[in-house]
C-alpha positions as CSV (number, residue, x, y, z in Angstrom):
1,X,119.3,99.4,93.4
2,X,119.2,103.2,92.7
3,X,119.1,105.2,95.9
4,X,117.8,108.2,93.9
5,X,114.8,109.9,95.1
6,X,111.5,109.3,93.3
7,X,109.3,111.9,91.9
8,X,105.9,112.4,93.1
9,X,104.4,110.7,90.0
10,X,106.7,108.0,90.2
11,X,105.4,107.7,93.6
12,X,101.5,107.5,93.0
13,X,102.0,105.3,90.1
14,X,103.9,103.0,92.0
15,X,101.6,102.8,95.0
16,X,99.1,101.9,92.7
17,X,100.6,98.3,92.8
18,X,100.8,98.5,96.9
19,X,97.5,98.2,97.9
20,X,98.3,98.5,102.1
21,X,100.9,101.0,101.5
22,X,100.3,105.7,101.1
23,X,102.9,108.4,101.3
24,X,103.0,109.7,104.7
25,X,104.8,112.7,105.5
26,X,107.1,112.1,102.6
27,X,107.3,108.1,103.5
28,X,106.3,105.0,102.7
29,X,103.8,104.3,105.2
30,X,101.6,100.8,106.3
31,X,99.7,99.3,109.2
32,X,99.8,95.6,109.5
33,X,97.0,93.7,112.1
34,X,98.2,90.5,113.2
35,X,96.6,87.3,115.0
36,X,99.1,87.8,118.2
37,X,102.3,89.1,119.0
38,X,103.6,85.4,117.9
39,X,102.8,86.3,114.7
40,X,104.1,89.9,114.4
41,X,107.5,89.1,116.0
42,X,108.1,86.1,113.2
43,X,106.9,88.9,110.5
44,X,109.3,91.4,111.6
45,X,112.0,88.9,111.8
46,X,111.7,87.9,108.3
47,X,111.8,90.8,106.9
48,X,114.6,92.5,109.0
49,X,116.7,89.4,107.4
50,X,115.7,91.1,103.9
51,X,116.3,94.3,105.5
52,X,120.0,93.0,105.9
53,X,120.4,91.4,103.3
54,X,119.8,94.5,101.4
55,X,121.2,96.8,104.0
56,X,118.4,99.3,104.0
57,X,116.0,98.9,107.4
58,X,112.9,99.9,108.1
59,X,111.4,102.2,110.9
60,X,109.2,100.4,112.7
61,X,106.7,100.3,115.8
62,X,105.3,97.2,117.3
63,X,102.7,96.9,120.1
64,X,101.3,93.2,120.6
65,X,99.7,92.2,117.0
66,X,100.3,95.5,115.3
67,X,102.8,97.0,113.4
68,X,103.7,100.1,111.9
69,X,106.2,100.6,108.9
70,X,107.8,103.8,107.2
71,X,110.0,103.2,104.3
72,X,112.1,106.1,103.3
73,X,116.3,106.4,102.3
74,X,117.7,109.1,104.7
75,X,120.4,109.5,102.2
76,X,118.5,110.5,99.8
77,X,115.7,112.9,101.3
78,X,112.7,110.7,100.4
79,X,111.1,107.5,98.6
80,X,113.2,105.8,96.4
81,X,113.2,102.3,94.5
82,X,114.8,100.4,97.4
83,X,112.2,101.9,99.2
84,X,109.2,100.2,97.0
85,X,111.4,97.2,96.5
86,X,111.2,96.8,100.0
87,X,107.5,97.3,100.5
88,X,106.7,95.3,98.1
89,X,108.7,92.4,100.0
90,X,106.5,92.9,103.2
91,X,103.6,92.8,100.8
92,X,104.4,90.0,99.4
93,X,104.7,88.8,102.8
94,X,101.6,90.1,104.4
95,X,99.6,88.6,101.7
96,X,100.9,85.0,102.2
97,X,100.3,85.1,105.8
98,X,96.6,86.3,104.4
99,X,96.1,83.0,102.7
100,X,97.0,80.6,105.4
Protein backbone atom coordinates (compact mmCIF):
# COMPACT_ATOMS: atom_id res chain seq x y z
CA UNK A 1 0.00 0.00 0.00
CA UNK A 2 1.43 3.54 -1.05
CA UNK A 3 2.52 5.51 1.90
CA UNK A 4 2.39 8.64 -0.26
CA UNK A 5 0.50 11.55 1.11
CA UNK A 6 -2.90 12.33 -0.42
CA UNK A 7 -3.98 15.58 -1.77
CA UNK A 8 -6.66 17.51 -0.32
CA UNK A 9 -9.13 16.49 -3.18
CA UNK A 10 -8.13 13.04 -2.95
CA UNK A 11 -9.02 13.49 0.59
CA UNK A 12 -12.70 14.90 0.40
CA UNK A 13 -13.55 12.57 -2.34
CA UNK A 14 -12.52 9.81 -0.48
CA UNK A 15 -14.30 10.74 2.76
CA UNK A 16 -17.31 10.86 0.73
CA UNK A 17 -17.42 6.98 1.07
CA UNK A 18 -16.67 7.23 5.12
CA UNK A 19 -19.63 8.44 6.44
CA UNK A 20 -18.31 8.55 10.45
CA UNK A 21 -14.97 9.72 9.42
CA UNK A 22 -13.63 14.16 8.70
CA UNK A 23 -10.14 15.55 8.40
CA UNK A 24 -9.08 16.83 11.66
CA UNK A 25 -6.13 18.76 12.00
CA UNK A 26 -4.59 17.10 8.98
CA UNK A 27 -5.98 13.50 10.25
CA UNK A 28 -8.29 11.10 9.78
CA UNK A 29 -10.55 11.65 12.52
CA UNK A 30 -13.91 9.47 14.17
CA UNK A 31 -15.92 8.99 17.31
CA UNK A 32 -17.32 5.68 17.98
CA UNK A 33 -20.34 5.21 20.93
CA UNK A 34 -20.49 1.85 22.24
CA UNK A 35 -23.01 -0.24 24.40
CA UNK A 36 -20.18 -0.76 27.31
CA UNK A 37 -16.71 -0.82 27.77
CA UNK A 38 -17.17 -4.81 26.83
CA UNK A 39 -17.88 -3.82 23.65
CA UNK A 40 -15.23 -1.12 22.94
CA UNK A 41 -12.37 -3.23 24.29
CA UNK A 42 -13.41 -6.32 21.72
CA UNK A 43 -13.66 -3.40 18.95
CA UNK A 44 -10.26 -2.10 19.62
CA UNK A 45 -8.90 -5.53 19.81
CA UNK A 46 -9.92 -6.45 16.41
CA UNK A 47 -8.80 -3.89 14.73
CA UNK A 48 -5.32 -3.52 16.47
CA UNK A 49 -4.90 -7.30 14.99
CA UNK A 50 -5.50 -5.47 11.46
CA UNK A 51 -3.46 -2.71 12.62
CA UNK A 52 -0.57 -5.44 12.90
CA UNK A 53 -1.25 -7.19 10.39
CA UNK A 54 -0.66 -4.20 8.25
CA UNK A 55 1.82 -2.60 10.49
CA UNK A 56 0.34 0.80 10.55
CA UNK A 57 -1.63 1.63 14.18
CA UNK A 58 -3.83 3.89 15.00
CA UNK A 59 -3.91 6.69 17.73
CA UNK A 60 -6.49 6.13 19.87
CA UNK A 61 -8.39 7.23 23.23
CA UNK A 62 -10.79 5.06 25.12
CA UNK A 63 -12.92 6.01 28.10
CA UNK A 64 -15.70 3.35 29.07
CA UNK A 65 -17.99 2.98 25.69
CA UNK A 66 -16.20 5.62 23.70
CA UNK A 67 -13.58 5.80 21.38
CA UNK A 68 -11.66 8.18 19.63
CA UNK A 69 -9.55 7.38 16.37
CA UNK A 70 -6.96 9.58 14.21
CA UNK A 71 -5.58 7.92 11.22
CA UNK A 72 -2.51 9.61 9.78
CA UNK A 73 1.26 8.02 8.45
CA UNK A 74 3.93 9.95 10.47
CA UNK A 75 6.24 9.06 7.65
CA UNK A 76 4.68 10.68 5.41
CA UNK A 77 3.28 14.11 6.93
CA UNK A 78 -0.48 13.37 6.41
CA UNK A 79 -3.45 11.07 5.05
CA UNK A 80 -2.54 8.54 2.85
CA UNK A 81 -4.22 5.31 1.30
CA UNK A 82 -3.16 3.05 4.19
CA UNK A 83 -4.66 5.61 6.12
CA UNK A 84 -8.35 5.20 4.29
CA UNK A 85 -7.67 1.57 3.92
CA UNK A 86 -7.62 1.42 7.43
CA UNK A 87 -10.72 3.48 8.16
CA UNK A 88 -12.59 1.94 6.12
CA UNK A 89 -11.74 -1.49 8.01
CA UNK A 90 -13.15 0.07 11.37
CA UNK A 91 -16.07 1.11 9.20
CA UNK A 92 -16.67 -1.81 8.03
CA UNK A 93 -16.55 -2.91 11.45
CA UNK A 94 -18.57 -0.30 13.25
CA UNK A 95 -21.36 -0.92 10.84
CA UNK A 96 -21.63 -4.77 11.54
CA UNK A 97 -21.72 -4.21 15.23
CA UNK A 98 -24.66 -1.64 14.03
CA UNK A 99 -26.76 -4.49 12.67
CA UNK A 100 -26.63 -6.92 15.47
Amino acid sequence: MERNRLSDQEIKDQLKNLKDWEEKDGKLYCEIQFEDFNEAFSFMAGVALKAEKMDHHPEWFNVYNKLRIWLHTHDAGGITALDMQMASFIQERQELLERD
